[in-house]
N, C-alpha and C positions, 0 to 999 in steps of 0.2 A: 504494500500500500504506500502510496507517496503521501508522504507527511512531511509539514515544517517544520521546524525543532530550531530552539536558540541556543548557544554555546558559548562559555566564558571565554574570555581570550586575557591574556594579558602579554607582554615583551615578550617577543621572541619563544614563545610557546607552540607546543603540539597538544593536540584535541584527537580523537578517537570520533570515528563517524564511520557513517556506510560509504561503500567505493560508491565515487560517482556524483557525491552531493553535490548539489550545484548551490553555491554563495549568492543570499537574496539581497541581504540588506545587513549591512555593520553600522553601529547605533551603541548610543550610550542607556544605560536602565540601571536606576539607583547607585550611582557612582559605579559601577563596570561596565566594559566595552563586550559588547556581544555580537556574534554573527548569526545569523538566520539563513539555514541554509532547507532549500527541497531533498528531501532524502529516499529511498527507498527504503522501507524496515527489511523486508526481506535479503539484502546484500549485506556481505559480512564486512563487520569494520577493518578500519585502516587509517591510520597516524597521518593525520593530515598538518603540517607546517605553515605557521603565520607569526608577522614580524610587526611590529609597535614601534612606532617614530614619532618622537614629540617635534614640536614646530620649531626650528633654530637646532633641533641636533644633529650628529654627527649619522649618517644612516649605516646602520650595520652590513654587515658583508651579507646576512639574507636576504637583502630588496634585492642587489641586482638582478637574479633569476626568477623572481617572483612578480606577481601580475598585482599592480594596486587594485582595491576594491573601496574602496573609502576612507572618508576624511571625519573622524567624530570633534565634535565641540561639546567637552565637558561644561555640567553647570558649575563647576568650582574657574572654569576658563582658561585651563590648558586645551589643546588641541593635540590631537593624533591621527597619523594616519597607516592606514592599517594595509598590509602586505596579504595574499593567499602565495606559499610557494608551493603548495600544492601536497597532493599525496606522498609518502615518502616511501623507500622500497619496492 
């Protein structure tokens, strides 16, 4: 069944998901950044890789190969913007 599902993310983290999920929307909810992604429950998980860049820093060596997906605006007024590098393995 395809379901959406939210997921925490913070710097340079891996998250557990089904192969395949497609990245909806990245969005802040009660001070954490979270991704929304379409999943299918029936596909087995897999270590998916995403990178957190605050606004004026130095970008980590995961953006290069990695696809932007969004830019969140905290309500405390830092700013991030957030990497998918994808499946890993």
């Amino acid at each position: 069944m395809l379901t959406i599902y939210k997921y925490p993310i913070l710097p340079s983290t891996t998250i557990s998901m089904p192969r395949g999920a497609v990245i909806r929307h990245v969005g802040e909810q009660s001070g954490t950044i979270y991704v929304w992604a379409e999943v299918w429950d029936d596909r087995p998980d897999v270590t998916r890789r995403f990178c957190v860049v605050g606004t004026g820093a130095e970008a980590p060596v995961c953006v290069a190969p990695a696809k932007f997906i969004g830019t969140v605006q905290m309500k405390s007024g830092l700013v991030w913007h957030v990497y998918d590098g994808g499946e890993l393995g």
